[in-house]
N, C-alpha and C positions, 0 to 999 in steps of 0.2 A: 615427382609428379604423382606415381600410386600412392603415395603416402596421404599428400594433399588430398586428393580423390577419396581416399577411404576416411578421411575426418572428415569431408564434406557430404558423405553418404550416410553416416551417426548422426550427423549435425540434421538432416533431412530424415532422418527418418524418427530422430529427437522429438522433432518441433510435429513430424504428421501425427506421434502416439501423444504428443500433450493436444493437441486441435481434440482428438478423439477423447482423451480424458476429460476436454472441456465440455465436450457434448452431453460425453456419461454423467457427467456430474450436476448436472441440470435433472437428473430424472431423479437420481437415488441421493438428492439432498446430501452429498458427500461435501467438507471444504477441499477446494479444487486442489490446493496446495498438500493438502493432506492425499488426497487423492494421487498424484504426482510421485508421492514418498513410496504411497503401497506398490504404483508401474514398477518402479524403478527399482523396488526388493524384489519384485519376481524377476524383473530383466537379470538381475544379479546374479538370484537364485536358479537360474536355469540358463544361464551364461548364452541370452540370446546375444546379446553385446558386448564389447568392450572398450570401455574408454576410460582413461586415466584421467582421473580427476586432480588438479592442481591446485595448489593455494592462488599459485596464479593467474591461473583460470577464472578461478572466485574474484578475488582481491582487485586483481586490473583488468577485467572483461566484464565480469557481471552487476559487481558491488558499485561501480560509478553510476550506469542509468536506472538502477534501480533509485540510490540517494536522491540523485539530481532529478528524478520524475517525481519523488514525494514531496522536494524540499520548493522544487518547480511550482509547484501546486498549492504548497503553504502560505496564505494570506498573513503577512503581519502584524495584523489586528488580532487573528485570530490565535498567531504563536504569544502574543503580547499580554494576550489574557489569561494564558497556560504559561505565561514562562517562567514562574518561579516554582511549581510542582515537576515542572517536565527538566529545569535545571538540577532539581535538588535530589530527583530518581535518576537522573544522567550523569551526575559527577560525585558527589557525596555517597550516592545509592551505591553507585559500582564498585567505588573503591570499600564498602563496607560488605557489600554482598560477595566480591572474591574473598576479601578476609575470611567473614564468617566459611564461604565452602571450602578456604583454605584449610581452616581448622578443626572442618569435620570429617573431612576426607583424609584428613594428615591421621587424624586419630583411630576413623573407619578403616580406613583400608592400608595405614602404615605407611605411608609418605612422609617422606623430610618435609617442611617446613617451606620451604624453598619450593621444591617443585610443586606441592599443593599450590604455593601460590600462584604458580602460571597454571596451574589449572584452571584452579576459581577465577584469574583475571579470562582466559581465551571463553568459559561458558556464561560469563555475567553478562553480557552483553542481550536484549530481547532483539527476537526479530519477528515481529508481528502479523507477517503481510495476510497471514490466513485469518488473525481475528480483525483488520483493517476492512479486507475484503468482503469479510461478512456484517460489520458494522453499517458499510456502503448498502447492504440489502437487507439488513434488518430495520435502518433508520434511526439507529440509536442518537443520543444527543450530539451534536457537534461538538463542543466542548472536550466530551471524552475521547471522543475519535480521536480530536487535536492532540490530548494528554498524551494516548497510546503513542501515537507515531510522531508524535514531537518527540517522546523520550528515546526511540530505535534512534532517532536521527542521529541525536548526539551522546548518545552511550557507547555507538559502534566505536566512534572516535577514543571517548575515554578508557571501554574496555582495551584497543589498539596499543594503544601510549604506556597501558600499566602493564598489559601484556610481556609488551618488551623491554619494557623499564627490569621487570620480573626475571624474564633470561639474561640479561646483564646480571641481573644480581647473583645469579644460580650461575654462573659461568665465571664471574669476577669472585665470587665467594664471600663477599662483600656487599654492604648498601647501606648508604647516607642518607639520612630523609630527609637531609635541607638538600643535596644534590639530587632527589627522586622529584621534590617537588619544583624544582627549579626548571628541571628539564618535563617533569609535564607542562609548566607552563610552558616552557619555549615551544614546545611540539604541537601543544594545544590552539596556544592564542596564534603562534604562528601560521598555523595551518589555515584556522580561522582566517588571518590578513591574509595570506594569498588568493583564498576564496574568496574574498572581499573585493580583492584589486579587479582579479581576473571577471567575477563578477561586474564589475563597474564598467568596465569596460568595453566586456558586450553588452552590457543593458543599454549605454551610450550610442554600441552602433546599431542594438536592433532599435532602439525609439524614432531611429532616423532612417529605419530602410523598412518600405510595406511592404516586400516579399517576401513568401514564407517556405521558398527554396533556401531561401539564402540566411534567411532567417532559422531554420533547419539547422542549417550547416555548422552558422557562428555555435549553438548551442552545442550541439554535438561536439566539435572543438572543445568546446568550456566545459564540459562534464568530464570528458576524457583529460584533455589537458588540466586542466588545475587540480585532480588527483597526480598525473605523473609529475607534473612542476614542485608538488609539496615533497610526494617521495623524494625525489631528485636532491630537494632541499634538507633532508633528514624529518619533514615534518606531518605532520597528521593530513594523511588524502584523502582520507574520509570526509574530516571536521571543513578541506581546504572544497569538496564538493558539496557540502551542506551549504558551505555561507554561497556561493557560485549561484546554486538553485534559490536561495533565498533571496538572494540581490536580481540576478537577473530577470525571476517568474515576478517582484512583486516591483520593480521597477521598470524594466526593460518594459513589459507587457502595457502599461499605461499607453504606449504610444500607436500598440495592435490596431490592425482593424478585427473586428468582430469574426470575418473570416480568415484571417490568418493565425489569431488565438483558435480559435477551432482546430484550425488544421495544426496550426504546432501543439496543442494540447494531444491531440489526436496520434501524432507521431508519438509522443514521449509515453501515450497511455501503451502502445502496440512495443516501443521496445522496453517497456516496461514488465507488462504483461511475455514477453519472448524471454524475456531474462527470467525470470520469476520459473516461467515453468524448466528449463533448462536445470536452474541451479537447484530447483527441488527435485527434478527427476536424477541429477548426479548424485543426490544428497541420498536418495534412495538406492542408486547403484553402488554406491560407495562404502555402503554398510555391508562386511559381513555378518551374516544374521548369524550364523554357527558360532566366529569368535563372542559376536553379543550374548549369548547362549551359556556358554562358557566362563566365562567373567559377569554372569546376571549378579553376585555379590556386590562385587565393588560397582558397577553400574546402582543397585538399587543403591548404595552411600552416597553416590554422586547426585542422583534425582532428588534423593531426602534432603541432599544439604543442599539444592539446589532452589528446594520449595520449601524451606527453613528461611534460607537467606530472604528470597521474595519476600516471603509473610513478613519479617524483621524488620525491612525498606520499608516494603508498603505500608503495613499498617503505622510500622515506630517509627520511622523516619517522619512521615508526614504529618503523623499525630504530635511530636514534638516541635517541628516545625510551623505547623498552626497555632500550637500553644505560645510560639514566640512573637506572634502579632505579623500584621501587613503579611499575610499571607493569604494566597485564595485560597479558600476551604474547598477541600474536595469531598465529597460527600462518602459517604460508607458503599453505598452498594457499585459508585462507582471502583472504591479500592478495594473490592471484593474481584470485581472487573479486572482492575490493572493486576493484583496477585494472580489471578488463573488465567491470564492469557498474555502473562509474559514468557512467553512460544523461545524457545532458541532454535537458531537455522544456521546461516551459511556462513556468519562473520564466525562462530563457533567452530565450524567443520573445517573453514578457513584455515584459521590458527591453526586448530589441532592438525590440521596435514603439514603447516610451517613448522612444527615443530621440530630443532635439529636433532641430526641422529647420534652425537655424544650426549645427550640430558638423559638423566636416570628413569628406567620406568615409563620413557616416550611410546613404547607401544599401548600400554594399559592406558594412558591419558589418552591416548585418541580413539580406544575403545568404551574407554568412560564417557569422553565426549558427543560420541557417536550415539552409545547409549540414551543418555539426556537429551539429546536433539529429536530423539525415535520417539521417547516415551510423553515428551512437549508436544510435539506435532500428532498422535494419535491417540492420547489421551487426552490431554486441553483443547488442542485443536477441532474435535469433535463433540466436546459438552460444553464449549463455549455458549452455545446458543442457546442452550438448557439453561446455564446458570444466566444469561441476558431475560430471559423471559421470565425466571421465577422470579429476579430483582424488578424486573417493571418495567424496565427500559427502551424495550419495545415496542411499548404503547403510541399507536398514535393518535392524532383529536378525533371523536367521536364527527366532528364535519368531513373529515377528509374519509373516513372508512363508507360515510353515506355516501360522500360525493363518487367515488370510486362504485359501488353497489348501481348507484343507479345507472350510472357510465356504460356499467357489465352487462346490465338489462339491456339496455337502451339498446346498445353497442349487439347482443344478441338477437332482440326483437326484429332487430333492421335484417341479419344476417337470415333470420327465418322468414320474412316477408321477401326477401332477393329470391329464395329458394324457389318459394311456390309463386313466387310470379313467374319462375323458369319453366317450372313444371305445369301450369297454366299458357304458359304460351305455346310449349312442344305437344299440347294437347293430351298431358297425361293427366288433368284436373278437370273435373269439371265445372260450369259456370257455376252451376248453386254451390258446390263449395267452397270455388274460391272466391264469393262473394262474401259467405259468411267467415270464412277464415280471414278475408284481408277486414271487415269491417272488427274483427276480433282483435286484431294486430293495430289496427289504428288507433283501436280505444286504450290498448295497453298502453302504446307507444305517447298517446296525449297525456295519459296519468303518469306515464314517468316523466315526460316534459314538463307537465304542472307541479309532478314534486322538485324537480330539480331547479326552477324557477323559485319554487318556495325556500328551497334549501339557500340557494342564492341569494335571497335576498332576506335571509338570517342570518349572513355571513357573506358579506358584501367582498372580505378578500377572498374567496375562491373564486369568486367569478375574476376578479381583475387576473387571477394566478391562471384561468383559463384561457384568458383572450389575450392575454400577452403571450403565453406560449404558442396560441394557434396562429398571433399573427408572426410569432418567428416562424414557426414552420412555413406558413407561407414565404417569408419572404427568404427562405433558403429555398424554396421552388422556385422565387423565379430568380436565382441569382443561377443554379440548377441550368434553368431554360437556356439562360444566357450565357453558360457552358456551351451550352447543344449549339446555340444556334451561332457562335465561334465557329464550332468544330465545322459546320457546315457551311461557314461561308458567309451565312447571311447578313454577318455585322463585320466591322472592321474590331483589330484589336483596338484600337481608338476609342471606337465607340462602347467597345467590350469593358473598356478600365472606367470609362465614364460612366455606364449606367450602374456599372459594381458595387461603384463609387456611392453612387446615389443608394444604392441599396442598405450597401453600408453605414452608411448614417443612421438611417431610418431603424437597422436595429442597433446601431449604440443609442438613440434616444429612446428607445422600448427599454433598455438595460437602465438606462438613467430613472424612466417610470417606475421600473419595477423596483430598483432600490428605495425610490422615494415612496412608495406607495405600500411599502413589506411593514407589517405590522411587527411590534416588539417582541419578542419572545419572551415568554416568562423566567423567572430566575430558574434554573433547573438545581434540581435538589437532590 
């Protein structure tokens, strides 16, 4: 029972210094995830805590709702028109990106052959969430977002498979590469159908039940289960929770109401987001900084061949690959992008803590490991943004930064006219002034309503993009109300699911508007 009590007083007091890092990092424009790494090297460093960090921990606690919240999320349209770059830097890429740091590290820092290669397989894997997160607030292209975190999806899987395919080989002394490739397949595609089925499934029962308790629950089940069902099976629980969130978020969800996609959207962002900061602030405590210090040699061989390899993928892999036809072109500045913010994180630290303790050298590999994941996360991680804004990427239409501008004004003008009507009424104004002040403020407030007007109506989709958002708002006020007045009594549940009901409609047919009415996006370049 103390035991329990003191994991559950870490785990609380975990989640209160990542709340507080979230806060911090809204002022000093730090990535929050980056952020998370630096807590977690002083927690280390000054031994305020201690918690033992597990592959375990990682592997089957953290690594399922993070997949299953991104893959949740992923539109099939949208993976459909990423899927042969984000396939061919997920499968192709990783099995050539361990080689190459196999055999620069083998060379660099004197490794057999063998064990490089579980090295370069446990660190090729990307884990993006910090350049995702800031993609989300810079507004970079969709497309690219998609590329980025389509390729984490399915890399964690294939880095996973060659990983261990790799300690087989280095333990058996031995390796066949029609029996290496036979059994990725089996592990891969298999993993794949499990997620599929188990996927199918629940997407079946949630189309058919509009609760999003229960609707909660099936998901949760299916995130967690179809990773332990593949292990169980010998097969990839990564790949087996990718297809799960794929099938389920872009099938199951068809049958949502508008407010129970919110609200399950909603859940999977929050243990998402729980997980996320967790596995970075372990990732931080887990580091010793002295051993990194000590070994900073073979650590710099590991990074070098770690942004070797990248450069190799990204730029050769896909330049060869577009040169072979029916390929979607990816543009330059964005594989400038995918090279510097292919991040490693927890599927890395992961492995590197699986590693058994008869394999030669296992301490140095999970200091190399640790290494590369330090130097990813607070070097890339923090001029991400830098290299997004000198490529362009960031830019947005010259309508949306006006409409925004005058919003601010507006939105300000009103906040200053509230004031001094305050200060006019408690009689600390006087009439001649707050005559000429409010006639000052009215005339502002009509020139920015006539430019906004004008803006409008040179750009006839912002206004639609206004009024359908302000009529959702509304009518989540009064679906809101209709909480309230539940809770008090004044409606029956009857009456409660019927007008919900009604409400609900009214924004699935605003969502129907606004697809039909979203203008084309130009080809992004």
């Amino acid at each position: 029972m103390e035991k329990f009590l003191a994991i559950e007083t870490v785990v609380i007091i975990l989640l209160f210094v990542a709340a507080i890092v979230a806060i911090a990092v809204r002022r000093i424009r730090l990535p929050y995830t980056v952020a998370l790494v630096l807590v977690g090297l002083f927690i280390s460093l000054e031994h305020i805590l201690v918690f033992e960090v597990t592959p375990e921990l990682i592997l089957a606690l953290f690594l399922p709702p993070l997949i299953f919240e991104a893959a949740f999320h992923l539109e099939f349209s949208s993976l459909r028109d990423n899927l042969l770059p984000i396939l061919v830097l997920a499968v192709p890429g990783v099995m050539l990106s361990a080689l190459i740091i196999a055999g620069i590290v083998s060379v660099g820092v004197g490794l057999s052959l063998g064990v490089a290669v579980v090295f370069g397989a446990l660190i090729s894997a990307t884990d993006p969430v910090a350049v995702v997160a800031l993609f989300r607030t810079l507004g970079v292209p969709r497309r690219l977002a998609v590329a980025v975190e389509g390729e984490s999806l399915f890399n964690d899987g294939t880095a996973i498979v060659i990983f261990h395919l790799a300690l087989i080989a280095v333990a058996t002394g031995s390796f066949s590469v029609v029996e290496g490739v036979a059994d990725f397949l089996l592990v891969s595609l298999g993993g794949l159908g499990v997620g599929m089925a188990l996927g199918w499934v629940a997407a079946y029962l949630i189309a058919h039940i509009d609760d999003y308790f229960i609707e909660i629950t099936l998901t949760t089940v299916l995130a967690f289960g179809a990773y332990l069902m593949a292990e169980q099976l010998h097969l990839s629980g990564v790949l087996a929770v990718v297809a799960a969130g794929l099938i389920s978020g872009n099938i199951g969800s068809r049958g949502m109401s508008p407010t129970t996609k919110t609200v399950l959207f909603s859940f999977w962002e929050y243990l998402a987001f729980v997980s996320n900061s967790l596995v970075f602030l372990l990732i931080g405590m887990g580091i010793d900084l002295n051993q990194v210090i000590t070994h900073i040699g073979p650590i710099a061989v590991a990074v070098a061949a770690v942004l070797v390899s990248r450069a190799i993928v990204v730029y050769g892999l896909l330049w060869l690959a577009d040169r072979l036809g029916r390929f979607v072109h990816v543009p330059l500045s964005w594989r400038h992008t995918l090279f510097w913010g292919g991040l490693r994180g927890a599927i890395g630290l992961a492995l590197a803590l699986s590693l058994p303790a008869g394999l030669p050298q296992r301490d140095l590999l999970r200091l190399m490991a640790f290494g590369v994941v330090l130097f990813t996360l607070l070097a890339q991680g923090t001029t991400i943004s830098f290299l997004l804004n000198w490529l362009g990427l960031t830019r947005r239409p010259p309508q949306i930064v006006a409409r925004e501008r005058h919003l601010g004004r507006l939105y300000a003008a009103q906040a200053g006219l509230r004031h001094l009507k305050e200060l006019h009424r408690d009689g600390l104004l006087g009439e001649d002034v707050w005559a000429a002040l409010r006639e000052e403020y009215a005339q502002a407030s009509d020139q920015l309503t006539s430019e906004m007007v004008q803006l409008f109506a040179q750009h006839a989709d912002l206004e639609r993009e206004v009024l359908l958002r302000t009529r959702r708002e509304a009518l989540r006020a009064e679906r809101g109300a209709l909480g309230d007045a539940l809770r008090q009594s004044l409606i029956s549940e009857e009456v409660f699911q019927e007008l919900t009901t009604e409400i609900d409609r009214r924004m699935e047919a605003l969502d129907i508007i606004g697809e039909a009415t979203m203008p084309s996006r130009p080809a992004e370049t």
